[in-house]
VMD Tcl script that builds the backbone (N, CA, C; Angstrom):
set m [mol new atoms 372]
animate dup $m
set s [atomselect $m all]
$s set {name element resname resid chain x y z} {
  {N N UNK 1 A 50.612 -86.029 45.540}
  {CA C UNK 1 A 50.207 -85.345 44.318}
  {C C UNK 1 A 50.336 -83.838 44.527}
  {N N UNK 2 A 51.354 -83.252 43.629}
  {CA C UNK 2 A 51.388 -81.916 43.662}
  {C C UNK 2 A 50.112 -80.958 43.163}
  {N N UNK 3 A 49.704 -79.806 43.833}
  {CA C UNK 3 A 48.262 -78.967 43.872}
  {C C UNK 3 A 48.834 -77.471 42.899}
  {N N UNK 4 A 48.222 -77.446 41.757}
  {CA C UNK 4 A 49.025 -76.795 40.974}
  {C C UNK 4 A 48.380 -75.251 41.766}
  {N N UNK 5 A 49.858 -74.373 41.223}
  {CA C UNK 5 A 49.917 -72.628 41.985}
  {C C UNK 5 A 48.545 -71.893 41.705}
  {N N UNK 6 A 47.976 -72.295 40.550}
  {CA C UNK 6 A 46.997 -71.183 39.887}
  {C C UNK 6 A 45.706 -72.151 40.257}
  {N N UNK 7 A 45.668 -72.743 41.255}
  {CA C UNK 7 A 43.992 -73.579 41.304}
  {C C UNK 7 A 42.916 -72.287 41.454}
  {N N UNK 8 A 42.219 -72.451 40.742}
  {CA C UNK 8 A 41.244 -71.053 40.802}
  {C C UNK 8 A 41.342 -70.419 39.989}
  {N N UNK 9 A 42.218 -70.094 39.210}
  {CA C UNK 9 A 42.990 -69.090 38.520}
  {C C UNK 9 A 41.824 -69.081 37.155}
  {N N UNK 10 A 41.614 -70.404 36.690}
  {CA C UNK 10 A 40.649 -70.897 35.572}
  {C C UNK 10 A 39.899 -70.128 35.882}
  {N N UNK 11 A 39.138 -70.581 36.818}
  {CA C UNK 11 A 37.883 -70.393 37.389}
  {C C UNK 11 A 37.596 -68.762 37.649}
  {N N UNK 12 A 38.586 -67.874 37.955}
  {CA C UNK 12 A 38.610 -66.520 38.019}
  {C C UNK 12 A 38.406 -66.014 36.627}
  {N N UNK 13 A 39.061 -66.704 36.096}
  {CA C UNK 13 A 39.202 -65.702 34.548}
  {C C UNK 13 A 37.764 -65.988 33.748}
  {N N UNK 14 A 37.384 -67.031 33.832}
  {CA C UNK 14 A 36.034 -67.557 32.774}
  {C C UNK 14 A 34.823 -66.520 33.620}
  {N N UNK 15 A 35.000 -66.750 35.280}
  {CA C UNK 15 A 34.114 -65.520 35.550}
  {C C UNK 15 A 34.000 -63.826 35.221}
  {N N UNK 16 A 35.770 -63.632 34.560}
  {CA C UNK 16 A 35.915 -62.316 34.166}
  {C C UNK 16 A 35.669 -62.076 32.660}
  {N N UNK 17 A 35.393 -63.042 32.024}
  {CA C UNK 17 A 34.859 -63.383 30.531}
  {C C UNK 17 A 33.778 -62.536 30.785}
  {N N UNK 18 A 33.891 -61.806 29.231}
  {CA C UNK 18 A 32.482 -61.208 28.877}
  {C C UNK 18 A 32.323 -59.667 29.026}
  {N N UNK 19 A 30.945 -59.302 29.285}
  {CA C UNK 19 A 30.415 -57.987 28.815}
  {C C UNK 19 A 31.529 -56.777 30.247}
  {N N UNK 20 A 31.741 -55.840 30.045}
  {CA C UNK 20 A 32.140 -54.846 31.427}
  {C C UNK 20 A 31.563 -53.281 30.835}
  {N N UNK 21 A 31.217 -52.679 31.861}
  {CA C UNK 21 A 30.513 -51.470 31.756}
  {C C UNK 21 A 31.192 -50.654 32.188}
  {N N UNK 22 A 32.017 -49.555 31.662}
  {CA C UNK 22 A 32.981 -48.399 32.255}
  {C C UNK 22 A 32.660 -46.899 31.943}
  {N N UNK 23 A 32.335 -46.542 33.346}
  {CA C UNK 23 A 32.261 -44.909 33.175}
  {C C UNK 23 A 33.190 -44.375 33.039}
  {N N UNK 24 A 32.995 -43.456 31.923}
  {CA C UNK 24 A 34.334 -42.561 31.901}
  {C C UNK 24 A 34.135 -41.259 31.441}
  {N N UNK 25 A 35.159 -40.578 32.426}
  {CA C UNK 25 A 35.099 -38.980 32.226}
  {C C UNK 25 A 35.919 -38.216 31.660}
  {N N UNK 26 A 35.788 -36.988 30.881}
  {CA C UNK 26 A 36.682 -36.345 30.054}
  {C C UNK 26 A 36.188 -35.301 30.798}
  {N N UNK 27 A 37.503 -34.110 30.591}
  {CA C UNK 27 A 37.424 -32.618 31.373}
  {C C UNK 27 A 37.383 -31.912 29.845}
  {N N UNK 28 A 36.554 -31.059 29.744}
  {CA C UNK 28 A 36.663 -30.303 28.266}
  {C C UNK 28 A 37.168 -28.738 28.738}
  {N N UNK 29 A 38.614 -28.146 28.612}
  {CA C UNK 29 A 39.296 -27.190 29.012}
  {C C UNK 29 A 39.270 -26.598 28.353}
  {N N UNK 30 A 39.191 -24.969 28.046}
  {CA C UNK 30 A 39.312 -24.039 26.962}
  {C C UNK 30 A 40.197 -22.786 27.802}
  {N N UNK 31 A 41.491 -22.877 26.573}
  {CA C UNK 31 A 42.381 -21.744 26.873}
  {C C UNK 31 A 42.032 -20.735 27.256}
  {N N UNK 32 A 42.886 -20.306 28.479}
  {CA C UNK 32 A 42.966 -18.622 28.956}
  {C C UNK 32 A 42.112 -19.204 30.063}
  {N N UNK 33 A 41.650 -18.048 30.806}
  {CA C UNK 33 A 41.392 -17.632 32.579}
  {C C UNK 33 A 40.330 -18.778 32.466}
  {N N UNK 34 A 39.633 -19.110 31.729}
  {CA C UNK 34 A 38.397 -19.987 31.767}
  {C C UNK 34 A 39.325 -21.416 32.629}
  {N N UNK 35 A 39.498 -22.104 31.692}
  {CA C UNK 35 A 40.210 -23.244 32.056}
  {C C UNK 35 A 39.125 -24.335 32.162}
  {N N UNK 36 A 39.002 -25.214 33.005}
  {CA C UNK 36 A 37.687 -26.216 32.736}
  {C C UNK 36 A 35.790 -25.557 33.078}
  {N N UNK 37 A 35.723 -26.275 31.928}
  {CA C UNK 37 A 34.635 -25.764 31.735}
  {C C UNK 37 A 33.678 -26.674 31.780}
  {N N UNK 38 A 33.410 -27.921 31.969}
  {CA C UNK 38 A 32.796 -28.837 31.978}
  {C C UNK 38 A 33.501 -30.039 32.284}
  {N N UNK 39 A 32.516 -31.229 32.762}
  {CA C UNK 39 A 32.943 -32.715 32.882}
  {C C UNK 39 A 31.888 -33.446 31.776}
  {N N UNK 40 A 32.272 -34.346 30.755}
  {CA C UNK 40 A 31.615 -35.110 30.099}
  {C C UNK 40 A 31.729 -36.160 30.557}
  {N N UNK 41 A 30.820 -36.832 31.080}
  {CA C UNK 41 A 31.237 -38.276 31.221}
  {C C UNK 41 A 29.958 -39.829 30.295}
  {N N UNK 42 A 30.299 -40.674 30.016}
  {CA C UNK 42 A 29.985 -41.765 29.134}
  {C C UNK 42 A 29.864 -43.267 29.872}
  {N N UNK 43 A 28.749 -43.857 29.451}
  {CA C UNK 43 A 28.955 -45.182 30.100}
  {C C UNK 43 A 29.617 -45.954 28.951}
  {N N UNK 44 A 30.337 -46.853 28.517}
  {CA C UNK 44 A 30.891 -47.809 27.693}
  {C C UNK 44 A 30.383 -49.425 28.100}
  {N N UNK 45 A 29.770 -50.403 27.261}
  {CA C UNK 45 A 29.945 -51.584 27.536}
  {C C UNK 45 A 30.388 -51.887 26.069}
  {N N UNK 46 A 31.102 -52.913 26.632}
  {CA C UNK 46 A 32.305 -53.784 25.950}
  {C C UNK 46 A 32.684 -54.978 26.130}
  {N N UNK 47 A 32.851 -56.127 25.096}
  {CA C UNK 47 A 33.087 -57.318 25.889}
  {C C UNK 47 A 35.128 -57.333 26.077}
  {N N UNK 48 A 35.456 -58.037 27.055}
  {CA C UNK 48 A 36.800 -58.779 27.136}
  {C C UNK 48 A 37.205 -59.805 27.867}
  {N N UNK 49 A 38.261 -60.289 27.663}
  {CA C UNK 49 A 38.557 -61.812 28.348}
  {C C UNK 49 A 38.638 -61.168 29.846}
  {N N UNK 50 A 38.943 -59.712 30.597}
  {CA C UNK 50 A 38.900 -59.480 31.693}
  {C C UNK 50 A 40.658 -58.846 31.902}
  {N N UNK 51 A 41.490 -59.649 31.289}
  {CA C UNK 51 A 42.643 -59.015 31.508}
  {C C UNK 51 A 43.319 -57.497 31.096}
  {N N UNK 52 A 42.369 -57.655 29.832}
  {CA C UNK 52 A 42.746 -56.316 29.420}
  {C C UNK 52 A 41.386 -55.257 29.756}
  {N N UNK 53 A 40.297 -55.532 30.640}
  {CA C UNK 53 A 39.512 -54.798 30.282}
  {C C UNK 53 A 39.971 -53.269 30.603}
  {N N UNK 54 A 40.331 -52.836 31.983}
  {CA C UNK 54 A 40.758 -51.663 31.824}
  {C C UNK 54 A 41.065 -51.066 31.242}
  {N N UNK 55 A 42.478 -51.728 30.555}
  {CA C UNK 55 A 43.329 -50.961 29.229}
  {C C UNK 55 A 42.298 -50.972 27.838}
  {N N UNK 56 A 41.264 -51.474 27.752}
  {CA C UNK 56 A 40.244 -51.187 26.417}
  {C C UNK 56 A 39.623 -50.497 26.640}
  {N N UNK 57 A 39.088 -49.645 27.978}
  {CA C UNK 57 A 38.447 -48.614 28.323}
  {C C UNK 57 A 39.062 -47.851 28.383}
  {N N UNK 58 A 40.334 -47.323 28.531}
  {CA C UNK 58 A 41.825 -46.541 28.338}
  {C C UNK 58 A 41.713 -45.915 27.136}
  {N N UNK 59 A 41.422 -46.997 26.001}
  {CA C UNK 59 A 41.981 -46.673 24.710}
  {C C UNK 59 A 40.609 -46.420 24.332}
  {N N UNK 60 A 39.099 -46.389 25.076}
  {CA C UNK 60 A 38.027 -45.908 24.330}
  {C C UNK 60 A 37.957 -44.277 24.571}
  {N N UNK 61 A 38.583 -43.803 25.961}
  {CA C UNK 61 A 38.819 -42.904 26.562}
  {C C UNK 61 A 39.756 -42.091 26.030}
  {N N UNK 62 A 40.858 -42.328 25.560}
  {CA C UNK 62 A 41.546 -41.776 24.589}
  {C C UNK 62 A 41.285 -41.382 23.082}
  {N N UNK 63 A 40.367 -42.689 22.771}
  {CA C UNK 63 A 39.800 -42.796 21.361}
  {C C UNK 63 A 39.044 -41.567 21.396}
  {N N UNK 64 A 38.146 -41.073 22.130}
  {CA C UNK 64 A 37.055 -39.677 22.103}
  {C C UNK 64 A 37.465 -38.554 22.656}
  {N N UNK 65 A 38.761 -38.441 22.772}
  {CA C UNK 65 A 39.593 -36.761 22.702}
  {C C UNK 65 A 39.982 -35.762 21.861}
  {N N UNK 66 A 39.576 -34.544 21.836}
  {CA C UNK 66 A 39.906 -33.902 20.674}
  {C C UNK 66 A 39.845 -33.102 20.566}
  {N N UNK 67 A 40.033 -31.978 20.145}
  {CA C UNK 67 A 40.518 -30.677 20.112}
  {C C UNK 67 A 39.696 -29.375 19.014}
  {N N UNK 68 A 39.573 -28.002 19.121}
  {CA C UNK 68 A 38.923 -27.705 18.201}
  {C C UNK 68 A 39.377 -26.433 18.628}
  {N N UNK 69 A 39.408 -25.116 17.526}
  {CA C UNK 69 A 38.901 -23.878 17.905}
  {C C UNK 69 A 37.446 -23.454 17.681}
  {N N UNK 70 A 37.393 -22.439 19.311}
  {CA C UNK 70 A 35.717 -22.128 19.286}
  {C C UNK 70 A 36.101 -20.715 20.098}
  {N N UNK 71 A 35.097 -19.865 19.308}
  {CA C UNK 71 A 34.983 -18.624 19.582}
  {C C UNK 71 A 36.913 -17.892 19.495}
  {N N UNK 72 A 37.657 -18.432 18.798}
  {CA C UNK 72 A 39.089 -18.025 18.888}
  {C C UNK 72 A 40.088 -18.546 20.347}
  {N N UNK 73 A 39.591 -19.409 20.538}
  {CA C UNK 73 A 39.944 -19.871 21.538}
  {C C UNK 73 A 39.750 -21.670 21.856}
  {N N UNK 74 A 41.190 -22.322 22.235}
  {CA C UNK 74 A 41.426 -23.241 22.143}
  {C C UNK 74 A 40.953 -23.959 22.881}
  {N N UNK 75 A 40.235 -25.612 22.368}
  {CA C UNK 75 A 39.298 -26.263 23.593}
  {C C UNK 75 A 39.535 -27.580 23.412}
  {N N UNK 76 A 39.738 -28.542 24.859}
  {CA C UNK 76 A 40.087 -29.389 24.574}
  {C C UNK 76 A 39.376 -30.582 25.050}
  {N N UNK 77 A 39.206 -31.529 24.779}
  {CA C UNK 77 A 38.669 -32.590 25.802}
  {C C UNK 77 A 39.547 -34.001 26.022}
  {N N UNK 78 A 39.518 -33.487 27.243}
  {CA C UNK 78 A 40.731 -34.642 27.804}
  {C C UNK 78 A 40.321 -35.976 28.816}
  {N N UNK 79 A 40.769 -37.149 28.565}
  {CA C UNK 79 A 40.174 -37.873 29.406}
  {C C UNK 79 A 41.260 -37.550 30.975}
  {N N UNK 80 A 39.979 -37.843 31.509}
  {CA C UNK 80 A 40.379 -37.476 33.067}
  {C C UNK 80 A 40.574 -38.444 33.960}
  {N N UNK 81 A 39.416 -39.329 33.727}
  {CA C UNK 81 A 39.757 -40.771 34.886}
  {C C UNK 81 A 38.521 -41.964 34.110}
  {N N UNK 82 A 38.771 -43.301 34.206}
  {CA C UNK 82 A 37.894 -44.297 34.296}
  {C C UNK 82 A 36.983 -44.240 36.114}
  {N N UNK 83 A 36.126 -43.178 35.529}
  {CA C UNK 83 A 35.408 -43.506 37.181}
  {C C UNK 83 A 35.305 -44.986 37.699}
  {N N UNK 84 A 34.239 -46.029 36.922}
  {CA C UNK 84 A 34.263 -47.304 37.225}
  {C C UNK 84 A 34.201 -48.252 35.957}
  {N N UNK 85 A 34.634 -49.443 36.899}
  {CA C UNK 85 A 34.964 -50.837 35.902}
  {C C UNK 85 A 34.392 -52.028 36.081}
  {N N UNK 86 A 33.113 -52.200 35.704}
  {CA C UNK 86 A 32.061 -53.293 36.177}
  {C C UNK 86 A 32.142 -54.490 35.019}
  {N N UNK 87 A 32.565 -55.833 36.201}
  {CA C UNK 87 A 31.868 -57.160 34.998}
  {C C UNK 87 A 30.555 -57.325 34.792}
  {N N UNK 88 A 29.999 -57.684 34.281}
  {CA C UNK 88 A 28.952 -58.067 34.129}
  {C C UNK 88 A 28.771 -59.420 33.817}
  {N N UNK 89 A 29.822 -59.940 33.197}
  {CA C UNK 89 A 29.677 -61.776 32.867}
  {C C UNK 89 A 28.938 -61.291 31.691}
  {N N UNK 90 A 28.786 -62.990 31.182}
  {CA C UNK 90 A 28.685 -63.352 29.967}
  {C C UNK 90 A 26.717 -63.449 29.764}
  {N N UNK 91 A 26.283 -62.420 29.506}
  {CA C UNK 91 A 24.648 -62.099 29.745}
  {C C UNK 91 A 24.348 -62.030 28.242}
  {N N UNK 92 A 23.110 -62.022 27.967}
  {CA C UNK 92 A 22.646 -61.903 26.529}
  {C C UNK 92 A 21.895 -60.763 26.516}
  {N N UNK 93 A 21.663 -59.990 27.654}
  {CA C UNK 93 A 21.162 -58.487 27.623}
  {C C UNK 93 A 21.335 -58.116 28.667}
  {N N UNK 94 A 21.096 -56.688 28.644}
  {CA C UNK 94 A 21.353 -56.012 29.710}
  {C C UNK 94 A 20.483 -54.757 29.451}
  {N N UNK 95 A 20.112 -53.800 30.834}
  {CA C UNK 95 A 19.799 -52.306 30.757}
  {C C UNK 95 A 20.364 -51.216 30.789}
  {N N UNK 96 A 20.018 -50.412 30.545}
  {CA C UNK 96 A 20.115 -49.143 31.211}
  {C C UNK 96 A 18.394 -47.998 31.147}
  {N N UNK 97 A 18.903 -48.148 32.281}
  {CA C UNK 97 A 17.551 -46.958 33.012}
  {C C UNK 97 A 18.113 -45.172 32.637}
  {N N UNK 98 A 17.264 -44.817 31.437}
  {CA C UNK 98 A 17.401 -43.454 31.500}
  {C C UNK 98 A 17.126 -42.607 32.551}
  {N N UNK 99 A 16.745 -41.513 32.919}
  {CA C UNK 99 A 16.135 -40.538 33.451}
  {C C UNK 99 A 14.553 -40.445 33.757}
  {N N UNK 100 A 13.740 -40.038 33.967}
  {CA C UNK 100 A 11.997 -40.132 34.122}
  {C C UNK 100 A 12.523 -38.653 33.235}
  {N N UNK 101 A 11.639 -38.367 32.489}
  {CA C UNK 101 A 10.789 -37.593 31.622}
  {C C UNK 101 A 9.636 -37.004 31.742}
  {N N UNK 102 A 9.419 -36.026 32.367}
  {CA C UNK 102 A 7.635 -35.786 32.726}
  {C C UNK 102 A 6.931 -35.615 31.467}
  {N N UNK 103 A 6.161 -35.733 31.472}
  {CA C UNK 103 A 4.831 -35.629 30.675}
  {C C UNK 103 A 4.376 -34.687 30.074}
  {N N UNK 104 A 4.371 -34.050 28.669}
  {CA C UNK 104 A 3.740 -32.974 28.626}
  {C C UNK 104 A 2.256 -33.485 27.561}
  {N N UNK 105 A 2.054 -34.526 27.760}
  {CA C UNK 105 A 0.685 -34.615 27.097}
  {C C UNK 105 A -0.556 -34.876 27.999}
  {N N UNK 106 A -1.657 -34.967 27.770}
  {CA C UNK 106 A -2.604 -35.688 28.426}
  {C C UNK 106 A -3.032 -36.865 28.321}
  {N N UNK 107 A -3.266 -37.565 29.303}
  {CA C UNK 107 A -3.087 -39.196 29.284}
  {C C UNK 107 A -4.382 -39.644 30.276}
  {N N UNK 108 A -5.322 -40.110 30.220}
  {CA C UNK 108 A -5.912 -40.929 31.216}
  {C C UNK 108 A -5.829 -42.067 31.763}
  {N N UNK 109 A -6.183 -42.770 33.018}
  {CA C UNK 109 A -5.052 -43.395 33.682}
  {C C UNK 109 A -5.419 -44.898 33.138}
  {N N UNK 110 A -6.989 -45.139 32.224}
  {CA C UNK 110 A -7.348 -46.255 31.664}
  {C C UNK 110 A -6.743 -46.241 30.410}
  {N N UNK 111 A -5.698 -45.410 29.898}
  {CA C UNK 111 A -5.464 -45.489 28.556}
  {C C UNK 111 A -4.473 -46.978 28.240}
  {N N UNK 112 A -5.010 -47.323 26.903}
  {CA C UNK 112 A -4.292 -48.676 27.120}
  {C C UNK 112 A -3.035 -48.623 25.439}
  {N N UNK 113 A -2.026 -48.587 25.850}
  {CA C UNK 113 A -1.007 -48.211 25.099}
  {C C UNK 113 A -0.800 -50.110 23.921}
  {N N UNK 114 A -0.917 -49.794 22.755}
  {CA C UNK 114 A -0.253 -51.088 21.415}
  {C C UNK 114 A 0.817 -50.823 21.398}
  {N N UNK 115 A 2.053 -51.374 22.058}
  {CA C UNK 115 A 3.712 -51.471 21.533}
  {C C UNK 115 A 3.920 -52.237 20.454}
  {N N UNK 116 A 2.939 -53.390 20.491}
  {CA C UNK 116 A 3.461 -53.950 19.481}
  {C C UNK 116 A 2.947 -53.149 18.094}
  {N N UNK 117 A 1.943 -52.431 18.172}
  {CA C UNK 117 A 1.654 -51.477 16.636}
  {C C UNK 117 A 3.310 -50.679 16.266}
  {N N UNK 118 A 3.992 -49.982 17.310}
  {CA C UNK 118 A 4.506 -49.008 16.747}
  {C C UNK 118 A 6.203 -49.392 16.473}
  {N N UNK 119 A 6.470 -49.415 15.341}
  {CA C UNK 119 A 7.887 -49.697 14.865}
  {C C UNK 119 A 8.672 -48.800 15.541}
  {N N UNK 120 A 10.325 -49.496 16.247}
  {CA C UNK 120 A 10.692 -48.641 16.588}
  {C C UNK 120 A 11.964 -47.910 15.935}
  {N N UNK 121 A 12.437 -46.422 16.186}
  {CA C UNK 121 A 13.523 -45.973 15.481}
  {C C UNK 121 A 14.523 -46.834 15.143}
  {N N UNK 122 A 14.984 -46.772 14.320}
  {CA C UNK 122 A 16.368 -47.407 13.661}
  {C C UNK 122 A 17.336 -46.373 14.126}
  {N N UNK 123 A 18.501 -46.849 14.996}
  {CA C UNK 123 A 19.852 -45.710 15.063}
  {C C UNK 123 A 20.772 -46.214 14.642}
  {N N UNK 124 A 20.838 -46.860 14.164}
  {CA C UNK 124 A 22.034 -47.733 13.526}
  {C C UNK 124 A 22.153 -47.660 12.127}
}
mol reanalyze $m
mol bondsrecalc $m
mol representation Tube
mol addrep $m
């Protein structure tokens, strides 16, 4: 019995199914002696079958380039590189951990916080 070429091959791709998380960086350049002036960079999640995921982070990276005059002088933002390209598989949530925020109120350490009272923003 012949053992077909791609054994696994299934099995690779259904694991590359689903959500991927890609950092990506743009250089924002402004004409004359200045030249770069900053790095912007973005996390992206996105779902794909896995084959194309790179190239859909390519084209999100491209998608947010653009150009403007400021102060008489030409500025651009260019994508620079896909830092990284993470699967994540096929999950029904996921995080992200902002930054810590210090505190500028007063709080005592028995204070007991209702989440469920407070509706939260709509950004959508």
């Amino acid at each position: 019995m012949a053992v077909p070429a791609d054994v696994g091959e299934e099995e690779r791709k259904q694991e590359m199914n689903g959500w991927y998380r890609a950092e990506i960086r743009w250089a924002v350049l402004e004409e004359g002696k200045q030249g770069l002036r900053e790095w912007k960079d973005a996390i992206y999640f996105f779902r794909s079958d896995g084959r194309d995921a790179f190239q859909q982070a390519l084209e999100i990276g491209h998608r947010e380039c653009q150009s403007h005059e400021e102060d008489g002088r030409w500025v651009e933002t260019r994508l620079a590189q896909i830092v990284s390209l993470a699967c994540m598989g096929d999950r029904t949530e996921f995080e992200v951990w902002l930054e810590p925020t210090r505190a500028t109120e007063r709080m005592e350490f028995d204070h007991e916080f209702n989440p469920e009272a407070r509706v939260p923003l709509e950004i959508f």
